[in-house]
Phi, psi and omega in degrees: 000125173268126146293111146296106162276349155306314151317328185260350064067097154258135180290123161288130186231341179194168198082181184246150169213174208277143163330327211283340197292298196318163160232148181289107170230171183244156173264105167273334176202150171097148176258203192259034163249355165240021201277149198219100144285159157225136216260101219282128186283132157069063177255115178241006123225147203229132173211114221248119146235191187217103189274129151281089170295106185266134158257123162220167188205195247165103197255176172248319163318336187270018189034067168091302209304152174292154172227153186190137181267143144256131197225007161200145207231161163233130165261141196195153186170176212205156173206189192179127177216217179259169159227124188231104163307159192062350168278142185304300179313302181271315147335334168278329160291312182272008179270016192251008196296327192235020161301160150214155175107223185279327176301334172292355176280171156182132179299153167217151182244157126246170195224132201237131213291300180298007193106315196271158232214142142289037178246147211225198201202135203189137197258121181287088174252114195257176207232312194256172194218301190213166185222196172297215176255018153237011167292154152263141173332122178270144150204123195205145202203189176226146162260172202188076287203122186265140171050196180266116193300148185265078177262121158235133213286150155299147185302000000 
């Protein structure tokens, strides 16, 4: 007897849930009325912040006390896996290794265990190449994220 474990499968709705649930994916093909993630195999951390610029100053009306704006944001971030030939997603990252320029980009989604999405645009610099001789093949970078990234809520 074969399980579909997808049936079996719960949508996160409340609560926490493990990193492990979301998925990664790259824009492999297709513009945007046809655009194709594909979900890059064997990513074993991904780690996303949001750099804040604040300007503050010091008014004299405000008798000295500081004052402050936000007044820009950044997405920047880093990941680390395996490199596995033949997945469409990680053959598609690493084929990005000796790029420069505008060929170092590449969109990305994540997809969060409740539905909702993640997607940026981001200049890819991946970094290792090889390891020792009982290493499995690396693949890892830094991201560095263009414009404003796009979340949509779950439906």
């Amino acid at each position: 007897m074969k399980l579909d474990i997808q049936k079996f499968a719960a949508t996160v709705t409340v609560g926490q849930f493990a990193v492990s649930e979301c998925e990664v994916a790259v824009k492999t093909s297709g513009d945007n009325e046809t655009e194709v993630y594909s979900p890059i195999a064997d990513i074993e951390e991904l780690s996303l912040t949001v750099d804040n610029n604040i300007e503050t100053w010091y008014s004299i009306n405000d008798n000295g006390w500081q004052n402050a704006l936000l007044t820009a944001k950044a997405l920047s971030g880093s990941f680390s896996g395996k490199r596995t030939l033949g997945d469409t997603g990680n053959d598609f990252i690493d084929g990005l290794r000796y790029a420069i320029g505008k060929a170092a980009e590449a969109d990305f989604k994540i997809t969060f265990p409740n539905g909702s999405t993640l997607k940026f645009t981001a200049v890819v610099g991946l970094s290792d190449i090889l390891g020792s001789a009982t290493d499995v093949a690396p693949l890892s970078g830094d991201l560095t994220g263009k414009g404003k990234p796009v979340f949509t809520p779950a439906a």
